[in-house]
Structures are given as structure tokens and as C-alpha cells.
N, C-alpha and C positions, 0 to 999 in steps of 0.2 A: 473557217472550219478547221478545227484540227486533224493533224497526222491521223490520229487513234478513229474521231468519227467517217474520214475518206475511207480508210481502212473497214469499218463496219458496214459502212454503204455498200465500198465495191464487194464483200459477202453477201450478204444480200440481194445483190442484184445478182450474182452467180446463183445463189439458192433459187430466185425468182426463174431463170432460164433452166437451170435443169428440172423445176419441179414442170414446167411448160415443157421440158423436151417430150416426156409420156404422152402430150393431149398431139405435138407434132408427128411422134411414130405413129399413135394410134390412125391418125389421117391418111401418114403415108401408104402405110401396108392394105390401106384400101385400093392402092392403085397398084405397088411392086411387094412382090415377094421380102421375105425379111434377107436372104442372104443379096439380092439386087438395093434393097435398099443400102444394107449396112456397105456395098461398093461404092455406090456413090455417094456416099456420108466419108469413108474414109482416104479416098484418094487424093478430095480437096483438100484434107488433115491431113495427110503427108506430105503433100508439095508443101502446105503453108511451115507446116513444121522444118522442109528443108530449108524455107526460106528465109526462115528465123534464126537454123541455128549454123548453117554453113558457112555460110559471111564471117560470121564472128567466131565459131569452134571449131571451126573443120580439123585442126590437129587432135584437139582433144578427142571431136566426137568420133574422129573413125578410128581414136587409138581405144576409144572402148568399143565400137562394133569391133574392131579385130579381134579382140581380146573375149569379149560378150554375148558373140554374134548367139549362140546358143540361149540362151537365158533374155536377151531379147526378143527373140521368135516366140516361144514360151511367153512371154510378155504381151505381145501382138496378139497370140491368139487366145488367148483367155482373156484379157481386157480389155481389148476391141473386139475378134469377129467374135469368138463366141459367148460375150456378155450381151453383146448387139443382137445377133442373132437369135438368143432364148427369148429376150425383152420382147423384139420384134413380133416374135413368134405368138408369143402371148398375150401378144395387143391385139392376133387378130381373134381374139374370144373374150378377154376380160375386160373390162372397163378401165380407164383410162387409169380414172381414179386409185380403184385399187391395186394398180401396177406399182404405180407410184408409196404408195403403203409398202407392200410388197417385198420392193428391189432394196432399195434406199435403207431399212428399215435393218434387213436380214445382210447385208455386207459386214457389220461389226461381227452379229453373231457369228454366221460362218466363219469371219475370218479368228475369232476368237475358240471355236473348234479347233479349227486344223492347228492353232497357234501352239495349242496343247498336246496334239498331235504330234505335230511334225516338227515344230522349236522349244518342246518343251517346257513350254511357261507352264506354269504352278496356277492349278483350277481353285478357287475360293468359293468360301461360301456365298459370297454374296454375288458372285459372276453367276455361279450356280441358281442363285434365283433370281437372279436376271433374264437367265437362260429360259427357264420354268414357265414366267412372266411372257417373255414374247413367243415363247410358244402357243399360249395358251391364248394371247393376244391374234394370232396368226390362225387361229382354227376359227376364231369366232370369224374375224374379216372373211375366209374360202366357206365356211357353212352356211352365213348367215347375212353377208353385206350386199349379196347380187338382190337377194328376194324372192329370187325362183327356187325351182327344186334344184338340186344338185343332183347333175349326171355324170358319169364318168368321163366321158369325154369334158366335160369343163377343167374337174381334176385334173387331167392330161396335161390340159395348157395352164395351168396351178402350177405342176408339176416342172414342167418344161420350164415356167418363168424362175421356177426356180432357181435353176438351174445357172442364172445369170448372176447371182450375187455369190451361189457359190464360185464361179469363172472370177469374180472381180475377188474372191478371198484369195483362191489361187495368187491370183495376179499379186496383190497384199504382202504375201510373203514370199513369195520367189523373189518380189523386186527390193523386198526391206533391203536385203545385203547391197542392193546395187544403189541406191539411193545412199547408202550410208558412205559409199567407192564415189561418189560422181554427181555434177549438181539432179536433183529433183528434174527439171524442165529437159536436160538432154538425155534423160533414160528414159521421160514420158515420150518425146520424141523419135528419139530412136525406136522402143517399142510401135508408136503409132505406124511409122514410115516400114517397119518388118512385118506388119498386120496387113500391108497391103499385097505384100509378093504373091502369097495364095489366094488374095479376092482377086487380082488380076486373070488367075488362071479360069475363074468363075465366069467371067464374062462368057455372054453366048449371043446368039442370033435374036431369041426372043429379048431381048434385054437393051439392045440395041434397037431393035426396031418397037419399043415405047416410047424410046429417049422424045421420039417430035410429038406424040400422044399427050404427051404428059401434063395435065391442066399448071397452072402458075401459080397454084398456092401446094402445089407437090414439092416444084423445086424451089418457092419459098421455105420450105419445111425443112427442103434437103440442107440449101445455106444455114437456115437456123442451128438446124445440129451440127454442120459442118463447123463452121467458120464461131457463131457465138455461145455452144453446148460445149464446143470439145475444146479449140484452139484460144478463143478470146479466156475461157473459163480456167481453162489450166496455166495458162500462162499468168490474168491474177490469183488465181489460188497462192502460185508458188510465189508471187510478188508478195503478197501477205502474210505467208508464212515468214518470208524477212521483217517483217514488220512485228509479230507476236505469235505468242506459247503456241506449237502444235495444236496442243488439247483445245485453248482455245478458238480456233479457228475449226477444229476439228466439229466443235458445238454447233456450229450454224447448220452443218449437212439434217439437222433435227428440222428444219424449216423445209426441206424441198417435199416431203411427204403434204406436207400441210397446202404450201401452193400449186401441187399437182393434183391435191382433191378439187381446191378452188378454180383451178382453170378448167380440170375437168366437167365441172357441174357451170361454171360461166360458158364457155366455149364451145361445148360439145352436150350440153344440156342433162349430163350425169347426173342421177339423183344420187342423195347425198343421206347414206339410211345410218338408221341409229346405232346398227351394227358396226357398221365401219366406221363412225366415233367413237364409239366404246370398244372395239379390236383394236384401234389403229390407236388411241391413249393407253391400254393395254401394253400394248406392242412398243412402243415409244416408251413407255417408262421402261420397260424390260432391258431394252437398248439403251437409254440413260443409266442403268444400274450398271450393266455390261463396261462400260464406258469409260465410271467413275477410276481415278485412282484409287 
């Protein structure tokens, strides 16, 4: 097998896990809260991440906490607890399926707002009706892919999931300049390992006393996003990134919407309506247009 197809596989197999991380939150938050969850999802992520990068960077990496410590916190909490924490929130009313639509789907766009916003990049016509596109993509999946009536309270939790990919745009551009100072993997790191200081203060009594409760495919779920969603995933992301073009590596993230609907309706028995194919291609090309150079 060549360099180039190991390379495509190991994308794929990340596309595969995170488009399954949605049907695993959706599971968990049946049993913990979304900020109890997103603690013990990210605490294993930050030891493992220490463990990865201490040994081998410790000069470097604490010479950019010292320097960064600001802009990493910022970091931690926009793209961990509170991308986690919206996601979570709104797994526990939406469908698994359309989370994964959704989240995944709206992280270019937003981040291609505030880009405009706040770094000034130059709006084009055809960003512009990219923009249009997945807009327009995104009202059909929240009006029309559940199949019940819409009430405002589902809007709520619409609303709220939304909430997570704007946090991951955030996250997008505060970190471009640091990413561009320091490798990729020790600023994902470092952010991860700073996300945890204020889930720690979260801990409580109730929270502690589910830990022996907690059935075994709970804290299978919890490993899964722990260790093969967040740690194994970003560490080949940025191994691949050595390997080929941004952009295209960037392409595959088009695939995790697609095996979060299919896990959803395999795993969790989601029906699978003709709204949310037709929003969700919609919405996908909208984000392919967005995308394009």
C-alpha cells in the first residue's frame, strides 16, 4: 500500500469516529449532564496530551504556555468545554443524526463570518452564495427532517447546538496566529490540557456519586471520545497534514456528517427522512462552495 492510500485510510477512519462521536454523546447524556460529561471526556485528553507532549517538548511547550497562557485558556473554552457542552446539550432533544448535519457542517461557515468580521478577509460572490445555500440547507433539516410539528422549545436546543460550531469558529481564529508561532499538535494540546482547569472546579457530589452507577457502555462512550474522537484523531489529523495540502485533508471533514447520519439510523434506530437528504446535500454543497479557493 502506498504512503498517499495509508494516508486516505487513516482520514477516513477519523471521519468514521467523529461522524460516531454524535450517536456516542447522544447515549451518554442519557445518563450525565452535558457539563459532567464533557469533564470526564476531557481530563483523560489532558493527561494523555501531557503525556505526549512533556517527555519530548517540555522546553518548548511551557515556553509558549508562559508566553500564551491567555489565548490558550480562550482556546480550552471555546473548543472544548463550550463546543462540548452546546453539542451535548442538544443531543439531549435532537437526533443524533441531525446533530451531526448540523455541527460539522456550520464550523466553515461561521468560521468564514467572523473571518470577515474580525481578519478581514475580502466576502466574494460565490462565498456569498455559499453562504445563501447552506442557509437555506439548514432551515429545511430544523423545519422539516424531525417530522413532527416544531415547537419552540426544540428550536431552543437548534439554537443552543448551534452555538457549538460557532465556539469551534471562535476557536478557528483566535488559534490561526498560534498555529502559524508553534507546531499544530502542542497548541491543540495545550488548549486541551487549559480546558480542564475550570471543568475541574465543576466537579461536585452529585457527579461523584454516579461514577459506580454508571452502566459499561457509558464509560465505553466516554473512552471512545476520550482517547479515539479527540487524542488518537488529532494527533493523525496533524500527522497527515505532513503528508498533504491543507485543503486537501481539509475535504474529508465532508464525510463525518454522512457517517453520523448512518450510524445514527444503524445504532440508535433514527429514521432517516427525505428532508434531512435534501437539507443536508443542500447544506453540503453550500459548505463545499464556502470551501472552494
Amino acid at each position: 500500500m502506498t504512503a498517499q492510500k495509508k494516508t486516505y485510510l487513516a482520514l477516513v477512519l477519523i471521519t468514521i469516529l467523529w461522524g460516531n462521536s454524535f450517536v456516542a454523546m447522544k447515549h451518554a447524556v442519557q445518563f450525565l449532564t452535558p457539563v459532567e460529561l464533557t469533564i470526564l471526556r476531557f481530563i483523560p485528553v489532558a493527561v494523555a496530551f501531557a503525556a505526549l507532549l512533556l517527555p519530548t517538548r517540555r522546553v518548548s511547550f511551557w515556553a509558549m504556555v508562559r508566553k500564551e497562557w491567555p489565548l490558550l485558556i480562550l482556546l480550552g473554552l471555546t473548543g472544548a468545554v463550550g463546543y462540548n457542552i452546546f453539542v451535548m446539550t442538544g443531543s439531549q432533544r435532537i437526533a443524533a443524526g441531525t446533530t451531526s448535519l448540523i455541527v460539522p457542517s456550520l464550523n466553515p461557515v461561521l468560521t468564514f463570518i467572523l473571518s470577515i468580521i474580525f481578519l478581514k478577509e475580502r466576502p466574494t460572490v460565490k462565498k456569498g452564495t455559499g453562504l445563501i445555500l447552506a442557509s437555506i440547507g439548514l432551515y429545511i433539516i430544523v423545519r422539516y427532517s424531525s417530522g413532527e410539528r416544531i415547537v419552540l422549545s426544540y428550536l431552543l436546543y437548534v439554537f443552543v447546538t448551534m452555538l457549538a460550531p460557532l465556539c469551534f469558529a471562535i476557536y478557528t481564529i483566535v488559534g490561526k496566529p498560534l498555529v502559524a508561532r508553534y507546531p499544530p499538535l502542542q497548541v491543540t494540546g495545550g488548549a486541551m490540557m487549559a480546558a480542564v482547569i475550570p471543568l475541574l472546579f465543576l466537579i461536585d457530589g452529585d457527579l461523584i456519586a454516579k461514577l459506580p452507577t454508571l452502566p459499561a457502555t457509558v464509560w465505553l462512550s466516554i473512552a471512545f471520545l476520550s482517547f479515539l474522537c479527540t487524542v488518537f484523531a488529532f494527533v493523525v489529523w496533524f500527522w497527515a497534514l505532513q503528508k498533504m495540502e491543507a485543503s486537501r485533508v481539509g475535504s474529508f471533514t465532508y464525510l463525518v456528517p454522512l457517517f453520523g447520519v448512518s450510524f445514527s439510523q444503524v445504532i440508535l434506530g433514527e429514521s432517516i427522512t427525505l428532508a434531512l437528504i435534501i437539507g443536508g446535500a443542500i447544506l453540503l454543497s453550500g459548505v463545499y462552495i464556502i470551501n472552494r479557493p
